[in-house]
N, C-alpha and C positions, 0 to 999 in steps of 0.2 A: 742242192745246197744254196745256201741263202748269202750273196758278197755281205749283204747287212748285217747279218749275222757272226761272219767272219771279221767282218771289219772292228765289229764290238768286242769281241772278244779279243782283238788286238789289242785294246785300246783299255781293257779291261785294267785297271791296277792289280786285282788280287789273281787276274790270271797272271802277267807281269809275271810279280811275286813269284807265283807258282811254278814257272817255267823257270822263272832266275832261282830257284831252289834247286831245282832239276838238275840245269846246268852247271849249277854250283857242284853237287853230289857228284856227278860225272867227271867235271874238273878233279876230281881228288884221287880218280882211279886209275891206276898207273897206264893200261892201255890208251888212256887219253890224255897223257904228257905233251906239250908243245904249246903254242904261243897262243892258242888259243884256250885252253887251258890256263892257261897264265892269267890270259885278259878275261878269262873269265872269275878265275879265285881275285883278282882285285877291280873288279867290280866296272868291267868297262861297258858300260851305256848300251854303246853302239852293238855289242856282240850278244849278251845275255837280250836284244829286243830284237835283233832275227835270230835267236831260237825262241823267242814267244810268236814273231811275226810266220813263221815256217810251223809252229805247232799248229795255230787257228789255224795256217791253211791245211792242214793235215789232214786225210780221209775221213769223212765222215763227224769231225772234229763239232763245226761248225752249225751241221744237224745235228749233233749230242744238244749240242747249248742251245740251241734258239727252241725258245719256247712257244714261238708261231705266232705270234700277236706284236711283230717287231720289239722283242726285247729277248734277252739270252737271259741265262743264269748258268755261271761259269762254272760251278761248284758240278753238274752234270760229268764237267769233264773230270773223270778219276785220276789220281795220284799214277796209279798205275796207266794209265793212256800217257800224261804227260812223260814219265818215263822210257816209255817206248818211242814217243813220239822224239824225244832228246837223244836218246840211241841210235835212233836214223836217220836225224838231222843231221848230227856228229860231222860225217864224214860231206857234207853239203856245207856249212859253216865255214870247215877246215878249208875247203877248195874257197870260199869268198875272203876267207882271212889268211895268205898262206904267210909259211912262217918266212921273217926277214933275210934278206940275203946278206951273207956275211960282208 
């Protein structure tokens, strides 16, 4: 696996995009009720870019994209990878964001 590679794809806007789609989708499904869910349906920054910073690092993620001549193409990574890959972020997210104490 390539960190340059990973790191581009961080850094990627239309991966962004792709990942804060994701997590958007996920946000709306009732098994994923709570504060991060929340700050994900209104659009907090900081949360939808570690579930894109946590996808690039994802298995074999990083070798999908990189196209071996120092440059990636994001688009390699399927709708369906990002999906999967936000399904088991989910529960990693939830423990760095946990919900507020009353």
């Amino acid at each position: 696996m390539s960190y340059l590679a990973q790191s581009q794809l961080t850094n990627d806007l239309d991966f962004q995009s792709r990942s804060s789609s994701a997590a958007v989708e996920q946000a709306a499904q009732p098994q994923n009720a709570g504060s991060v869910a929340d700050r994900v349906k209104r659009g907090d920054a900081e949360v939808t870019a570690t579930f894109a910073r946590l996808a690039a690092a994802g298995p074999g993620i990083a070798d999908k994209a990189d196209n071996g001549d120092g440059t990636i193409d994001q688009a390699k990574v399927t709708d369906a990878d990002l999906l999967s890959l936000t399904q088991a972020n989910w529960p990693v997210v939830v423990a760095l964001y946990p919900e507020p104490a009353p």
